[in-house]
C-alpha positions in Angstrom: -1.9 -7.9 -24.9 1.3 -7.7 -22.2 -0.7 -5.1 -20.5 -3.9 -6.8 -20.4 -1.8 -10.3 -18.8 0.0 -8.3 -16.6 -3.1 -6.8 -15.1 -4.8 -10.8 -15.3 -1.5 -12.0 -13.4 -1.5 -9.3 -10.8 -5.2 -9.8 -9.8 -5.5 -13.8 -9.6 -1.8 -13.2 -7.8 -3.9 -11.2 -4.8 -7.1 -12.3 -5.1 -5.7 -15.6 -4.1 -3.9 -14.0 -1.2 -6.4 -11.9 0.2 -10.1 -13.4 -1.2 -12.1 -16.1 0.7 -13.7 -18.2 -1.5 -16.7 -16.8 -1.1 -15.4 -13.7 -2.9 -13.3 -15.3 -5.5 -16.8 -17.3 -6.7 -18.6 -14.0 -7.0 -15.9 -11.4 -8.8 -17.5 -9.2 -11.0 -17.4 -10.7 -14.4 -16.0 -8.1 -17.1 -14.7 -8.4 -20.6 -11.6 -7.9 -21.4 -12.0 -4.2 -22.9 -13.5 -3.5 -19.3 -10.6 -4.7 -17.6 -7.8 -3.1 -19.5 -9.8 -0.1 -19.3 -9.8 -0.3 -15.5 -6.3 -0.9 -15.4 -5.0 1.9 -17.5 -7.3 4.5 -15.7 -5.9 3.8 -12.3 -2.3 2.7 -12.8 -1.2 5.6 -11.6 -2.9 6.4 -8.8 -0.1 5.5 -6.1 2.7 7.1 -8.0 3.1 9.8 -6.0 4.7 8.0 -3.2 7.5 7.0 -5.9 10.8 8.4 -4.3 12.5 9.0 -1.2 10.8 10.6 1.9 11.4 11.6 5.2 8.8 12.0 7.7 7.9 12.9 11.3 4.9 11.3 12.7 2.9 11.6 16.1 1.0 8.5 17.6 -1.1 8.6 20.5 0.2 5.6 21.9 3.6 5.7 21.2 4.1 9.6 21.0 6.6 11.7 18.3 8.8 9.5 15.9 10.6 10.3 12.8 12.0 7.7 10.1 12.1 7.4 6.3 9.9 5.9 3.3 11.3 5.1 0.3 8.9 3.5 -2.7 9.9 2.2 -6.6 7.9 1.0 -9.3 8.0 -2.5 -10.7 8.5 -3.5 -14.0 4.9 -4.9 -14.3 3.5 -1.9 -12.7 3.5 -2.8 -9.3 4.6 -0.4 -5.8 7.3 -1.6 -3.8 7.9 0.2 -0.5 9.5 0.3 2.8 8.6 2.5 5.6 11.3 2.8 8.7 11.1 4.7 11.7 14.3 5.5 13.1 15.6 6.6 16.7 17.9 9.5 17.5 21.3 7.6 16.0 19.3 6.8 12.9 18.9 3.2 14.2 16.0 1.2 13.2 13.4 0.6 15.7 10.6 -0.6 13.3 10.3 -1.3 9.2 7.7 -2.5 7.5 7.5 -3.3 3.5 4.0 -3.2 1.2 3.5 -4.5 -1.9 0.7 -2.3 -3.7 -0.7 -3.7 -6.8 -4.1 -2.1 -9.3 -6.8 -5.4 -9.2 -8.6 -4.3 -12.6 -11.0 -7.5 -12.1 -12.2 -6.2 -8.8 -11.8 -2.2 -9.6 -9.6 -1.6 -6.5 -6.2 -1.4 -5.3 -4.1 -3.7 -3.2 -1.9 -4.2 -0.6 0.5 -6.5 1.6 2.5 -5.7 4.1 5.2 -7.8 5.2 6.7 -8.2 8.4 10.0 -10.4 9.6 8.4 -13.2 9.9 5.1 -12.5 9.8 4.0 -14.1 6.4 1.2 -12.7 3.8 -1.3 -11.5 5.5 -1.4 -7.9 6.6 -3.9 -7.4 3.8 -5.5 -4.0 2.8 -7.7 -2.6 -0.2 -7.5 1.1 -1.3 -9.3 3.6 -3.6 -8.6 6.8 -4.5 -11.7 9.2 -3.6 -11.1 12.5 -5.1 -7.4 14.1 -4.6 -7.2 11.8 -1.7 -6.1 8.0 -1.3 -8.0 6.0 1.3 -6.8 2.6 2.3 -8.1 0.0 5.2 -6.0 -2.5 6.3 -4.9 -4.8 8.6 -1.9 -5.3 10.6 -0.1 -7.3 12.8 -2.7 -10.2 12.2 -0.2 -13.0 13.4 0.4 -11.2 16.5 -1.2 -11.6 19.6 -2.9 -8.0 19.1 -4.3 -7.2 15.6 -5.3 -4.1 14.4 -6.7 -2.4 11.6 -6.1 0.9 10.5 -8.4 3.2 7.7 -5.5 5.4 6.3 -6.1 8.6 4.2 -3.1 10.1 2.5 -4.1 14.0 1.7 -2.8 16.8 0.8 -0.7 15.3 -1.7 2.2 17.5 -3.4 5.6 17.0 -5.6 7.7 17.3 -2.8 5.3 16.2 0.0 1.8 14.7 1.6 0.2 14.2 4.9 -0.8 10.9 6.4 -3.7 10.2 9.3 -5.2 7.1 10.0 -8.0 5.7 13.1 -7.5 2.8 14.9 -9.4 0.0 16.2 -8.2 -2.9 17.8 -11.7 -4.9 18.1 -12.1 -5.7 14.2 -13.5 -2.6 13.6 -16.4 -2.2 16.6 -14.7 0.9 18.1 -12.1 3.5 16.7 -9.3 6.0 17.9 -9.5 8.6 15.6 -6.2 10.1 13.9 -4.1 7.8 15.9 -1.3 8.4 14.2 -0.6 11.1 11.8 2.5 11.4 9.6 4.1 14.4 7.6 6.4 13.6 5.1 8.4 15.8 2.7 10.4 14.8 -0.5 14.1 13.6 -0.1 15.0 11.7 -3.4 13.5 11.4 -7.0 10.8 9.1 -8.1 12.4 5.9 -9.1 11.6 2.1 -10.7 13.3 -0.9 -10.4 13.8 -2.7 -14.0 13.7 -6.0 -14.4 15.6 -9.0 -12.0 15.2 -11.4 -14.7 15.5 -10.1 -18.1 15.2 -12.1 -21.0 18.2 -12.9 -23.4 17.8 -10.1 -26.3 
């Protein structure tokens, strides 16, 4: 019964976030066996980005760049994680953090990234197709410049995984294929992050 809230609270949470109306007025209606079901068959499916990474990356735009990725599970399931590149002191010149949660209503996961300042609503879905997990999102949607990016993490290994993703910047009319492309190797254990608020025993 936890299980089956949890996975009720984490898709009315996004769906919220991320539907129109439109959407939310024409979810998929499934019983409750259906959606526990869901839920326990793809709970897993972003775990291995659990740990501590360190990666290079090339970008056409904005050329070689190195930084370090660090994700932890959530007591209720969820993927927290923060993605930094770094310069040549180790100082920061960019992080982002995602929020990466299993909708079992709408079969699919998701995803908010989070900006300084930038609110909710760098919005993404993902699915994983075959060994591989494919992701569309958007970025930067509060910015003068929005983009959206169709990820595809592959190659996917204990103590590794590759990264590419295209690029369109006209809402998906025209795209730069493998824009940016990250490799990224295994630093630091897989890790979870109990509870903030834990009940009295």
């Amino acid at each position: 019964m936890r299980l089956l809230t949890s996975a009720r609270c984490i898709g009315i949470l996004l769906m919220s976030l991320t539907a129109s109306p439109l959407d939310a007025q024409t979810a998929p209606k499934r019983t409750a066996q259906q959606i526990e079901a869901s839920y326990k068959a793809h709970q897993d499916e972003f775990d291995y980005l659990l740990g501590d990474w360190e990666f290079t990356a090339i970008s056409k735009e904005w050329g070689k760049m190195r930084g370090f990725w660090s994700a932890v599970r959530l007591v209720e399931g969820q993927i927290l994680d923060e993605y930094r590149i770094v310069g040549d002191k180790a100082e920061t010149i960019y992080v982002t953090t995602t929020v990466r949660a299993y909708n079992a209503v709408l079969d699919r996961w998701e995803l908010i990234g989070m900006d300084e300042g930038n609110g909710l609503n760098d919005v993404g879905t993902a699915h994983r197709v075959g060994s591989e997990m494919h992701i569309e999102q958007k970025f930067g949607v509060m910015s003068p410049n929005p983009t959206i990016r169709k990820i595809r993490y592959y190659a996917i290994r204990s103590d590794g995984f590759s990264w590419t993703s295209d690029l369109s910047r006209d809402n998906g009319k025209t795209w730069i294929q493998n824009e940016l492309q990250i490799e990224a190797r295994r630093i630091g254990p897989a890790r979870h992050l109990g509870s903030l608020a834990p009940g009295k025993r």
